[in-house]
C-alpha positions as a printed Julia matrix, in Angstrom:
67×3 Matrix{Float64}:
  -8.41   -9.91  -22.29
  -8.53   -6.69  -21.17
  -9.37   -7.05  -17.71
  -6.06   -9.08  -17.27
  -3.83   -5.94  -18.36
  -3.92   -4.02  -15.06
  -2.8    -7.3   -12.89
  -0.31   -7.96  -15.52
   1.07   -4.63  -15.04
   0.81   -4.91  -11.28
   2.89   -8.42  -11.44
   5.67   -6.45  -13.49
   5.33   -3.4   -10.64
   5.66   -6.1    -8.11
   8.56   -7.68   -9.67
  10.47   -4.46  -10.05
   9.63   -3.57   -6.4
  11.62   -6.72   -5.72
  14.65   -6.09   -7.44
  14.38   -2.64   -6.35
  14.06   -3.82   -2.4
  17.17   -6.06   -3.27
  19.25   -3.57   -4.67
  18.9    -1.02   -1.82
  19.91   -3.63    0.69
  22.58   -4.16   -1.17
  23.82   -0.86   -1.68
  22.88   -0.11    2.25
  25.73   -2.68    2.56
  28.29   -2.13    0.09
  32.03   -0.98    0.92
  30.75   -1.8     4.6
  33.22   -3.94    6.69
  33.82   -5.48   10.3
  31.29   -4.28   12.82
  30.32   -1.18   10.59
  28.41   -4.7     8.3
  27.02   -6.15   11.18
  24.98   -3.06   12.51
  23.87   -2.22    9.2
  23.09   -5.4     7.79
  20.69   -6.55   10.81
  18.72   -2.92    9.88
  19.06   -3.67    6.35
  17.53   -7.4     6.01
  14.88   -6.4     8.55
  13.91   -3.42    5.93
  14.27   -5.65    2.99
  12.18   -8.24    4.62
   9.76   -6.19    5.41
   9.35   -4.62    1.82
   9.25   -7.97    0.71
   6.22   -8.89    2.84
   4.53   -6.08    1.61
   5.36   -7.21   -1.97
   4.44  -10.5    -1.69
   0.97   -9.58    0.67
   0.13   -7.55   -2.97
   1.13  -10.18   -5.11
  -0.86  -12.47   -3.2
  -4.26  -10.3    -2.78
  -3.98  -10.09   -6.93
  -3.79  -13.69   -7.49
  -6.69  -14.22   -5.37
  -8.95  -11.5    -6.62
 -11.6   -12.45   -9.38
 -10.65  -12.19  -12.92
């Protein structure tokens, strides 16, 4: 049972680093309007995606590693 703890807490890490990676593209783009959005937000989902990538590429290694 222990040996599970440290993924567990990983998963949770991972999870917050998602809503974290959400929440800063969204405040990248808040009050933003017109053309001032549409510079930022092409900058902004291509951060976000790749923070998610590096999320997921994480979750995935933990899954696949030995219990």
């Amino acid at each position: 049972m222990t040996a599970l703890a440290p993924d567990t807490d990983e998963l949770r890490e991972l999870d917050a680093g998602t809503r974290r990676a959400w929440q800063e593209y969204s405040e990248r783009l808040r009050d933003l309007t017109g053309e001032e959005y549409e510079r930022a937000e092409h900058d902004s989902w291509d951060q976000l995606q790749t923070e998610l990538r590096k999320l997921e590429l994480r979750r995935r290694s933990l899954e696949a590693a030995p219990s």
